[in-house]
C-alpha positions in Angstrom: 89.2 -4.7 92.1 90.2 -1.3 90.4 90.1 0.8 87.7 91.3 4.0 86.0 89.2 6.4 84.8 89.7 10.0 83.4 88.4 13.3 84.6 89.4 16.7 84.5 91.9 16.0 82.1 93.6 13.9 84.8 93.5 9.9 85.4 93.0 8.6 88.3 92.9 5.1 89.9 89.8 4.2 92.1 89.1 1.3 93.9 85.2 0.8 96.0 85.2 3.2 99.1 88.0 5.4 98.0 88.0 9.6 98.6 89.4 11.4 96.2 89.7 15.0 94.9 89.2 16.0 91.3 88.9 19.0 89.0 85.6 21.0 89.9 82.5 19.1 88.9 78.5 20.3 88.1 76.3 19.2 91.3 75.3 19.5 94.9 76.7 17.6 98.0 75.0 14.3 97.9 74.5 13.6 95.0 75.2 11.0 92.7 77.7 11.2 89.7 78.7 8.4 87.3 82.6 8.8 85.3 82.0 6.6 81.7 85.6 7.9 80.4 87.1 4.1 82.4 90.4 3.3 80.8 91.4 0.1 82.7 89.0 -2.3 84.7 91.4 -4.6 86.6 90.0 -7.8 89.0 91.6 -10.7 90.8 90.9 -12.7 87.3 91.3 -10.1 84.0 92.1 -7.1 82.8 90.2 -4.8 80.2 92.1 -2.6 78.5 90.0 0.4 77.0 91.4 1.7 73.3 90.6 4.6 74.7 87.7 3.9 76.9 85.7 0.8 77.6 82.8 0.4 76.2 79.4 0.1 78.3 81.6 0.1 82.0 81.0 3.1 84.3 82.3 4.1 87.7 80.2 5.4 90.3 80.7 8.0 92.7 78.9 10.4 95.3 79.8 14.5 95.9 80.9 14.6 99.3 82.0 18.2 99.2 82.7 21.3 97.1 85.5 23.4 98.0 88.4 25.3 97.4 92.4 24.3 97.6 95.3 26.9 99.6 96.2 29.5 98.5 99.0 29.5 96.1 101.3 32.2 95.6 102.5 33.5 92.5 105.3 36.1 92.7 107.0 37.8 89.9 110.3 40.0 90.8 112.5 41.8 88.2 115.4 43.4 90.2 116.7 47.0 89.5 113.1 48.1 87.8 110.4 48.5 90.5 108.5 45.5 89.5 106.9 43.3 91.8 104.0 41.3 91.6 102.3 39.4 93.8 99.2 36.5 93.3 97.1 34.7 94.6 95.0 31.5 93.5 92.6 29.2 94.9 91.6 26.3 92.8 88.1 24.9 93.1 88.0 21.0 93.2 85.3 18.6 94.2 85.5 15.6 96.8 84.3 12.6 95.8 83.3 9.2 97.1 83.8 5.7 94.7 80.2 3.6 95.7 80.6 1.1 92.5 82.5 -0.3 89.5 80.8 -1.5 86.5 
């Protein structure tokens, strides 16, 4: 059993027991978080299709961590007129664990 839900702007598909990392969220490690934007609930016998989201299904998840990505580089560079700029960016995410599909 999977499904797709949205977060962050992203989609993303989760099965039970699955880590994965998504756009910062509110909340401390530990605790619980439920995603009710689901798209696509698929099992060994249907399929619901959301138009957009299902109604009443809701995937469940725990915070595992709260962090920070690499750093990613930026670097701007216009030859013959001294200009040279260099950035840096670290985008916050949060880590989470998928405990239940509904």
């Amino acid at each position: 059993m999977f499904s797709v839900i949205e977060t962050g702007g992203k989609q993303y598909k989760v099965s039970v027991g699955d880590k994965i990392k998504v756009e910062k969220l509110k909340g401390e490690e530990g605790s619980k978080i439920v995603f009710d934007k689901v798209l696509l609930i698929s099992s060994d016998k249907d399929t619901k299709i959301g138009q957009p989201y299902i109604e009443g299904s809701k995937v469940s998840g725990e915070i595992l961590t709260q962090g920070r990505d690499k750093k990613k580089i930026s670097l701007r560079y216009k030859p013959k007129k001294r200009v040279r700029v260099k950035r840096g960016h670290r985008q916050p995410h949060t880590e989470v664990k998928i405990t239940d599909i509904k």
